[in-house]
N, C-alpha and C positions, 0 to 999 in steps of 0.2 A: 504494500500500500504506500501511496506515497507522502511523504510526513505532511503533519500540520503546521498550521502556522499559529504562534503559541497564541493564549489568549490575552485582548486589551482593552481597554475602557477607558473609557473618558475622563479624565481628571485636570482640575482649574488649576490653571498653570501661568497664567496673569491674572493680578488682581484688576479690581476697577481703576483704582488710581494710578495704575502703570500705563491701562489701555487707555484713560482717557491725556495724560499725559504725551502719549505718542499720539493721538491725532488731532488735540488739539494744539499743538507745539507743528504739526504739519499743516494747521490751516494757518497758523500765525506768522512760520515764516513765508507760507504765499501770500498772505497779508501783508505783511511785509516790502515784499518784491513789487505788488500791484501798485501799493501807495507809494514808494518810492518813483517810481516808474511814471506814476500821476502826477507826481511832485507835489503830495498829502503830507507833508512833514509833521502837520503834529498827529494825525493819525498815524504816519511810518513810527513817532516815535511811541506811542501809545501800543501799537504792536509790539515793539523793542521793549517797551517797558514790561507788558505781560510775557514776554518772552522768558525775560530776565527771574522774572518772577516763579515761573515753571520749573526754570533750569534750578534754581534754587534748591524750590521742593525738591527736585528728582535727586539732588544731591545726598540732602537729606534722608531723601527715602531710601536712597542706596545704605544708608545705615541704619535705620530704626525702623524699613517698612519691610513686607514679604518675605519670604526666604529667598523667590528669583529676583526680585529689585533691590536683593543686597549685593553690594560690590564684593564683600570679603567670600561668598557665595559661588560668583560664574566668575570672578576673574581667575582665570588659569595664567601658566608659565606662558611664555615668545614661545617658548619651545612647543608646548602643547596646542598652540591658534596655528603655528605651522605646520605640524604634524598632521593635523583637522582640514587644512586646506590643502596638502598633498591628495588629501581621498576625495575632494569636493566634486569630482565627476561618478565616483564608487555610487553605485545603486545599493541601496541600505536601507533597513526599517528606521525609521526616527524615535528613538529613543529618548532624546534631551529633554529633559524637564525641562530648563529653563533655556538661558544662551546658551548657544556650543561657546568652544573656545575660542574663535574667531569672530563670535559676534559682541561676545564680552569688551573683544579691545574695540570695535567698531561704537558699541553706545560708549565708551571711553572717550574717544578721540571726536564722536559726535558732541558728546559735553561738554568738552573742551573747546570746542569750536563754537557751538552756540554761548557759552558763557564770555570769551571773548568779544563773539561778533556783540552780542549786548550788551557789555560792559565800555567797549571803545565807541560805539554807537551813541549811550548815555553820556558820554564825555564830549562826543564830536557834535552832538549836538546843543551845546550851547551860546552857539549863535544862532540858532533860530528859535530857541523857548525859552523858558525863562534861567536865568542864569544863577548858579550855586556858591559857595563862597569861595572856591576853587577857582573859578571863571577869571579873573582879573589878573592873577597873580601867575597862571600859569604861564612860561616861556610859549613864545613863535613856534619854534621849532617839536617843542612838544606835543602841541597843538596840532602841527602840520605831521607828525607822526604817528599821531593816533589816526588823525583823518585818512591817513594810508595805511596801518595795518587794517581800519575797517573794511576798507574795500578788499584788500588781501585776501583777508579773515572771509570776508563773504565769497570770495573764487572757491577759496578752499573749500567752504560749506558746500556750496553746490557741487564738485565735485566728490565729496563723503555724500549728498544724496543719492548721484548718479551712480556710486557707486554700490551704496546700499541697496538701490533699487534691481542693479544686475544682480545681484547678489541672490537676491528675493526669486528672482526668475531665473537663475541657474539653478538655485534648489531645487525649484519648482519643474523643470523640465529632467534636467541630468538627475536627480535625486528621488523624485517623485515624492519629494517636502512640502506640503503647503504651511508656509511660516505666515503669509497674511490673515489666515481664519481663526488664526487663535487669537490674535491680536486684535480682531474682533469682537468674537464669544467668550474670548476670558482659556477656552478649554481643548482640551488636544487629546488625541486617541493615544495610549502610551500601552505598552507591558501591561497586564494585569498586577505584577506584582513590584510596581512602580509608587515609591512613596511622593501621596501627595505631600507639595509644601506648607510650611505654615502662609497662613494668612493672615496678617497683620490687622488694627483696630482702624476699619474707617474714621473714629476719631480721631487717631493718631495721626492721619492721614489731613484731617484737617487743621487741626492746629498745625500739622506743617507747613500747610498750604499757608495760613494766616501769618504765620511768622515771615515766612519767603517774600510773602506780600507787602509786608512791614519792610523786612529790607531793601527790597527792589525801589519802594517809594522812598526811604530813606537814601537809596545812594542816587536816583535821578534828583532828587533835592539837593542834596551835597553836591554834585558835581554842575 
């Protein structure tokens, strides 16, 4: 007889506050993109500021929220995100709980990138909002150096989307992965005898949110 294929079930593998995090931080930076583009400045900054504000949380949450949106969790070795991507064409059952090891440094280097892009953003813009106690005192040159790594910092991002998004579709075709449905539904087919994660307290979740929000307004103030 020819073997089986062992048994799996469905188990929540993002929480809410992860998944609303990843697509509402994707409508913000096309918010973003649009109002710059329109030349919407205090909306582009309004976007940047809730941007900011996101990236916060999700910092946060990497340490106090889920078991998969904690960083000490999916971050694996260099050596183990390469290792992961030498098999990236391998047809394979999907097993991962949460991030594989290549995708751990990918919301890495994404965070890193959006905390930037809204941090020099919130600085380069104050010549056109209202100005912080920072404003006056800052050098030319600094000023003219922030205004260039934002643009920088935004190439880079969009290329970490484009990249993400191939990524998403090589799974999806060579691996027969779909990573986009759970990041909808919260929940993924796995092993049957796959431990679900913890799930952290939606209040926990909020008050990080609130506090994130607190700073984000505090440092576009400041600056």
């Amino acid at each position: 007889m020819p073997p089986t294929d062992p048994p799996r079930r469905m188990i929540l593998v993002w929480d809410l506050p992860i998944r609303l995090f990843h697509w509402l931080t994707v409508a913000l930076v096309a918010a973003a993109y649009i109002t710059w583009r329109l030349n919407w400045m205090d909306w582009h900054a309004y976007a940047g500021e809730a941007l900011l504000a996101l990236v916060l949380f999700r910092l946060a949450w990497g340490i106090i929220g889920s078991d998969t949106a904690r960083f000490a969790r999916f971050l694996a070795s260099p050596r183990a995100a390469f290792r992961h991507l030498a098999h990236i064409l391998r047809r394979e059952p999907d097993e991962q709980v949460g991030h594989n090891p290549a995708g751990g440094w990918m919301v890495v280097l994404m965070l890193g990138l959006l905390l930037g892009q809204t941090l020099t953003g919130i600085i380069d813009n104050n010549d056109v909002a209202d100005a912080g106690p920072l404003t006056d005192i800052m050098p030319a040159w600094l000023s003219n150096l922030i205004d260039n790594l934002h643009g920088w910092l935004w190439d880079a991002l969009l290329a970490a989307i484009a990249l993400h998004v191939i990524a998403i579709a090589l799974y999806a075709v060579a691996k027969r992965h779909n990573l986009l449905r759970p990041m909808l539904t919260g929940r993924k087919t796995l092993p049957a005898d796959a431990r679900p994660p913890r799930v952290a307290s939606p209040l926990s979740a909020l008050l990080a949110l609130a506090s994130a929000a607190a700073v984000a307004v505090a440092l576009a103030s400041f600056f």
